[in-house]
ZAFI-538032 format. One line per field, with one value per residue: x, y negated, z negated of N, C-alpha, C, O, CB in turn; residue number from 1; residue in one letter. Coordinates in Angstrom, 3 decimals. Glycine has a CB too. Example, Ala and Ser with C-alpha at 12.3 -4.5 7.8 and 13.67 -1.06 7.14 Angstrom:
2
n_xx: 13.190/12.850
n_yy: 5.690/2.250
n_zz: -7.800/-7.080
ca_xx: 12.300/13.670
ca_yy: 4.500/1.060
ca_zz: -7.800/-7.140
c_xx: 13.200/12.900
c_yy: 3.300/-0.030
c_zz: -7.800/-7.870
o_xx: 14.236/13.409
o_yy: 3.319/-1.138
o_zz: -8.465/-8.039
cb_xx: 11.308/14.084
cb_yy: 4.473/0.598
cb_zz: -9.046/-5.725
num: 1/2
residuo: A/S
***
This chain:
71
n_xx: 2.398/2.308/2.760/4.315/3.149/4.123/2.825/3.049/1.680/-1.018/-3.213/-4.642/-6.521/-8.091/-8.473/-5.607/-4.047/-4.465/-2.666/-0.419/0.376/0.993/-0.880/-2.710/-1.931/-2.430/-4.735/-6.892/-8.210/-9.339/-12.266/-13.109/-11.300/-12.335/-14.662/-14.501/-13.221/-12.603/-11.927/-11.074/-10.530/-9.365/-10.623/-13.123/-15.645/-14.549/-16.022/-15.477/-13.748/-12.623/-12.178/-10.982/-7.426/-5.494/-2.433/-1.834/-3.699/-5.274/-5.078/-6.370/-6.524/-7.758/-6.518/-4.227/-2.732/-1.510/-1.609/-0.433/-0.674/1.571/3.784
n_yy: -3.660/-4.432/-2.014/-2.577/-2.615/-1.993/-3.440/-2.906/-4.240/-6.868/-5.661/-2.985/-0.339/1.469/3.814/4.803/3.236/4.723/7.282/6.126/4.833/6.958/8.265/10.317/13.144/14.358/12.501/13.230/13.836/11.460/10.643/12.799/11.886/9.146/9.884/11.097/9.603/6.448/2.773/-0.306/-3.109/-5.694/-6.520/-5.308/-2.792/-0.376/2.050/2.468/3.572/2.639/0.115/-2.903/-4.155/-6.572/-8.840/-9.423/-8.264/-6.920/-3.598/-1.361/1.811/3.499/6.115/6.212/3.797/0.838/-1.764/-3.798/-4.821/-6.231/-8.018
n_zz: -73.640/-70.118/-67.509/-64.460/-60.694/-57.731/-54.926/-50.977/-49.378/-48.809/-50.313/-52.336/-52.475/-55.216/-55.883/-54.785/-55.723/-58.093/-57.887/-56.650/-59.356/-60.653/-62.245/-61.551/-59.272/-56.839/-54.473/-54.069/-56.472/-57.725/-57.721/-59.726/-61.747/-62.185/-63.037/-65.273/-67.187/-68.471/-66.896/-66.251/-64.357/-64.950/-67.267/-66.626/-66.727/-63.541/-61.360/-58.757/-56.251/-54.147/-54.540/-54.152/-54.906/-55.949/-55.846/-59.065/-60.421/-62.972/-64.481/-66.620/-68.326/-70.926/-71.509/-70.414/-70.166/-69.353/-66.606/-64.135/-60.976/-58.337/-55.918
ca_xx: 3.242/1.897/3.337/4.163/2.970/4.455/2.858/3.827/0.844/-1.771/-4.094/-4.550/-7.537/-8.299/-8.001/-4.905/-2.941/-4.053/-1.559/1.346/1.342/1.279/-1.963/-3.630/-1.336/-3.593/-6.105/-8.487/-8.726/-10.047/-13.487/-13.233/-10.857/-12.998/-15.905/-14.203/-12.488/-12.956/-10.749/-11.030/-9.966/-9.794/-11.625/-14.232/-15.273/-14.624/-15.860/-15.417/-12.069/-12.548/-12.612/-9.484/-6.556/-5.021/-1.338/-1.842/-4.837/-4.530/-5.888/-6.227/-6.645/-7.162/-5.820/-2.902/-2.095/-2.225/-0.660/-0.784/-0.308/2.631/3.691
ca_yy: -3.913/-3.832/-1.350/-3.497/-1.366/-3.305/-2.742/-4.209/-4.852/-7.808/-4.814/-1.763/0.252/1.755/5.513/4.726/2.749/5.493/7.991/5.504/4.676/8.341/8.188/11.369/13.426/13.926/11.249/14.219/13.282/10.309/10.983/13.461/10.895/8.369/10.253/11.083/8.308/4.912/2.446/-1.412/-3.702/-7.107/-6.576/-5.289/-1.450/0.209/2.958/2.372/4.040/1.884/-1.094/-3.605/-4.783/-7.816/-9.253/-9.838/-7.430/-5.882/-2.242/-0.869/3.177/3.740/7.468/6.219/3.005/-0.711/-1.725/-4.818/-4.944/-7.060/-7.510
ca_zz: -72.482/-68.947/-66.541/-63.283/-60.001/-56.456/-53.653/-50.022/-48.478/-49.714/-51.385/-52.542/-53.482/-56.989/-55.588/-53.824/-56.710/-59.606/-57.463/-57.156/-60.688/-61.120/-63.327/-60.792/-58.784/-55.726/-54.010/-54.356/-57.999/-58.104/-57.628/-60.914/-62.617/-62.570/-63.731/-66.388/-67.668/-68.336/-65.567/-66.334/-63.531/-65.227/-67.521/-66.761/-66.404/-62.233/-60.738/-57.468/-55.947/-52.536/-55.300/-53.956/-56.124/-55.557/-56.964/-60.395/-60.860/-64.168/-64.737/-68.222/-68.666/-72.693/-71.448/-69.918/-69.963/-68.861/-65.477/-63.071/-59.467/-58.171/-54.721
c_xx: 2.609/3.028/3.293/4.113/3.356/3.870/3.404/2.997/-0.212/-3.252/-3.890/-5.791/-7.311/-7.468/-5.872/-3.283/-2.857/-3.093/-0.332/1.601/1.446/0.127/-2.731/-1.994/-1.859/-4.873/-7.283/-9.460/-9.159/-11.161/-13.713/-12.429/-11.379/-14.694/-15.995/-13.628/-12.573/-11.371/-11.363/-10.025/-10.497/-11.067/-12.640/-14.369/-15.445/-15.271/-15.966/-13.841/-12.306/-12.521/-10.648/-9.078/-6.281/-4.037/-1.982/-3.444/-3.982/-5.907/-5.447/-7.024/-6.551/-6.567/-4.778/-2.055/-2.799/-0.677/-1.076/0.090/0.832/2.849/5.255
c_yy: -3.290/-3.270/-2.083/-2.120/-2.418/-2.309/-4.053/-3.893/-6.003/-6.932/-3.759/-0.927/1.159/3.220/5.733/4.532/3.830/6.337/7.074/5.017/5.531/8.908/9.700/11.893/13.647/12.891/12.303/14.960/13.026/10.588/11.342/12.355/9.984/8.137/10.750/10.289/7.129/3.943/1.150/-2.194/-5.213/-7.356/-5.895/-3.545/-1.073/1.403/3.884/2.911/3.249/0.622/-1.806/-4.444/-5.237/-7.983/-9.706/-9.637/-6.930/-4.618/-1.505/0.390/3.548/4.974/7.016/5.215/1.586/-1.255/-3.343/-5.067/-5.982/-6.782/-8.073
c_zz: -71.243/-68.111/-64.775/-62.015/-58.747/-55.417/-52.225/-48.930/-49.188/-50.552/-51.292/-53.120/-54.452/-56.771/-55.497/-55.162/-58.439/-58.979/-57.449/-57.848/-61.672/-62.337/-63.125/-59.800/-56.985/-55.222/-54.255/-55.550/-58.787/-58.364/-59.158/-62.234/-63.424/-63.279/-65.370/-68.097/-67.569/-68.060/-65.686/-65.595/-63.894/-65.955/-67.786/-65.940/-64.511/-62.090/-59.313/-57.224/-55.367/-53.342/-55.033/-55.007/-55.064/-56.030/-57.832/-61.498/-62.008/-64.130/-65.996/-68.425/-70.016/-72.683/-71.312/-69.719/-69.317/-67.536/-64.524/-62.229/-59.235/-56.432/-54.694
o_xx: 2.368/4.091/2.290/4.691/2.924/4.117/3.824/3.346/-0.126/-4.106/-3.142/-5.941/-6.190/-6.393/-5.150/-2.240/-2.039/-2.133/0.642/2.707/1.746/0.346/-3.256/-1.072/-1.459/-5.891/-8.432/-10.397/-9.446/-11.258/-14.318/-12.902/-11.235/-15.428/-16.877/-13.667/-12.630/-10.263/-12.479/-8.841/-11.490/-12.083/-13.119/-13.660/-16.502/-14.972/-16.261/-12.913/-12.314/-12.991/-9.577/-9.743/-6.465/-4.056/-2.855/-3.982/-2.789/-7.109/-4.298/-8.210/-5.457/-5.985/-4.019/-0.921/-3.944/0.549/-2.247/1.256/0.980/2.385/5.946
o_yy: -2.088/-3.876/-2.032/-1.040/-3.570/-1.142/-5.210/-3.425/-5.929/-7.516/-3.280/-0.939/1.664/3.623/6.577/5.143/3.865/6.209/7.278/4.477/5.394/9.817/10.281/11.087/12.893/12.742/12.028/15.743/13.473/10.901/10.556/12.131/9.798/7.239/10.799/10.423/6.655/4.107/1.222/-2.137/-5.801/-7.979/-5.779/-3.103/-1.499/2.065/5.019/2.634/2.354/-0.257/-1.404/-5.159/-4.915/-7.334/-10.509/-10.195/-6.651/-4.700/-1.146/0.215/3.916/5.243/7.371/5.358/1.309/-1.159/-3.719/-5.419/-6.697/-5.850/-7.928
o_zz: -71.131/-67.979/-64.063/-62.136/-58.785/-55.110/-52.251/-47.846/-50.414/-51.218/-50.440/-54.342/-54.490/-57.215/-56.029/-55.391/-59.359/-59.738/-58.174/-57.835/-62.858/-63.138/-64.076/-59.680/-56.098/-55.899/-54.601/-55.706/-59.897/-59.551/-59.887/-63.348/-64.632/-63.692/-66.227/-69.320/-66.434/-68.570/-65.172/-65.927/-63.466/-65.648/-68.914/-65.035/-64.045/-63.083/-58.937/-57.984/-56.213/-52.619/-55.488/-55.756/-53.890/-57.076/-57.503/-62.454/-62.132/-63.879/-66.255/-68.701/-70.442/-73.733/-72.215/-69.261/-68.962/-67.578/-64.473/-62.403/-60.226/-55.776/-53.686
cb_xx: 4.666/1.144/2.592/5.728/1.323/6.494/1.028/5.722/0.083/-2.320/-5.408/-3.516/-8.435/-10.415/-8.936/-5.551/-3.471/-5.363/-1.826/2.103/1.081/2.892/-3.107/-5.413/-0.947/-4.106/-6.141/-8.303/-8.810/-10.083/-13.736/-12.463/-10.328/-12.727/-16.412/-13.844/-11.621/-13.842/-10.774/-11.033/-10.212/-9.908/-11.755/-14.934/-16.378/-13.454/-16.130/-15.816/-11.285/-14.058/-13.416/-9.378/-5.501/-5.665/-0.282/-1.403/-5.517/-4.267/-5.701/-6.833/-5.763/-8.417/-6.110/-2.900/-1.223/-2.428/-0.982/-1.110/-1.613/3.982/2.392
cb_yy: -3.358/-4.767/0.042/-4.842/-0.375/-3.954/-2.015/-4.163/-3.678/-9.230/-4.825/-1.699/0.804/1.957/6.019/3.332/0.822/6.470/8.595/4.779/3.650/8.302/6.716/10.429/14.240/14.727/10.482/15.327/12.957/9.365/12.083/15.087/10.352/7.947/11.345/11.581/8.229/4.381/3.354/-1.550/-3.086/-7.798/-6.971/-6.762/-0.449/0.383/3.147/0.852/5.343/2.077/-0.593/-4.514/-4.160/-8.787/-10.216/-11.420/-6.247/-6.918/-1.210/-2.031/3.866/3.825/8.499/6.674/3.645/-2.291/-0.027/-5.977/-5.405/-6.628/-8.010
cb_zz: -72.707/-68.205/-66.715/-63.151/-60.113/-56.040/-53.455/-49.583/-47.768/-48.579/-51.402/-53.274/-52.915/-57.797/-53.422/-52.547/-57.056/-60.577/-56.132/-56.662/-61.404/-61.751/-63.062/-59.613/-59.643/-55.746/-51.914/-53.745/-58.377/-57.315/-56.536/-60.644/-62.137/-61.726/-62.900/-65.965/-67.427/-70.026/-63.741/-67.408/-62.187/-64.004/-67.091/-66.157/-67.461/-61.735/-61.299/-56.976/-55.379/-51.141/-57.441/-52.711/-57.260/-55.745/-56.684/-60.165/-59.742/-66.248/-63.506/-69.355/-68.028/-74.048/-70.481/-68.964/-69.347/-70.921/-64.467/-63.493/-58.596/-59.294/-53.624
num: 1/2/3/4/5/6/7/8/9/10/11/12/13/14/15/16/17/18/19/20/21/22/23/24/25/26/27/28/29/30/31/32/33/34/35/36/37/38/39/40/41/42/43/44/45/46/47/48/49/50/51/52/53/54/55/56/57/58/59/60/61/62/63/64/65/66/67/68/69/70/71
residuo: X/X/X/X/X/X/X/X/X/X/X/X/X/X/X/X/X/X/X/X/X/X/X/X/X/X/X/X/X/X/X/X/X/X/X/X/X/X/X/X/X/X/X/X/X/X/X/X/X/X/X/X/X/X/X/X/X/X/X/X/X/X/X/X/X/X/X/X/X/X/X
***
């Protein structure tokens, strides 16, 4: 079961959306987050924070979960 994340603008970058689906508690995180952990955006592995979601992006964290964007 994917975790639906809404945002309300037409994107969102990677950094931006692991804090509001509570994945990182600080943006000042990411960086270490993603060095640590493997972050699949459709697929296919990220590790770009500045990397833009779209509605009906899916993002799949084997730490934490599977989530897709919604607007």
């Amino acid at each position: 079961m994917k975790t639906e994340v809404k945002i309300s603008t037409e994107y969102i970058t990677l950094g931006q959306f692991l804090k509001l689906a509570d994945v990182i508690q600080t943006g000042g995180m990411v960086k270490w987050f993603l060095s640590e952990h493997e972050v699949y955006v459709n697929g296919e592995l990220e590790e770009r924070r500045g990397r833009k979601l779209y509605a009906n992006d899916e993002v799949d964290i084997p730490a934490a979960g599977s989530f897709v964007v919604i607007t």
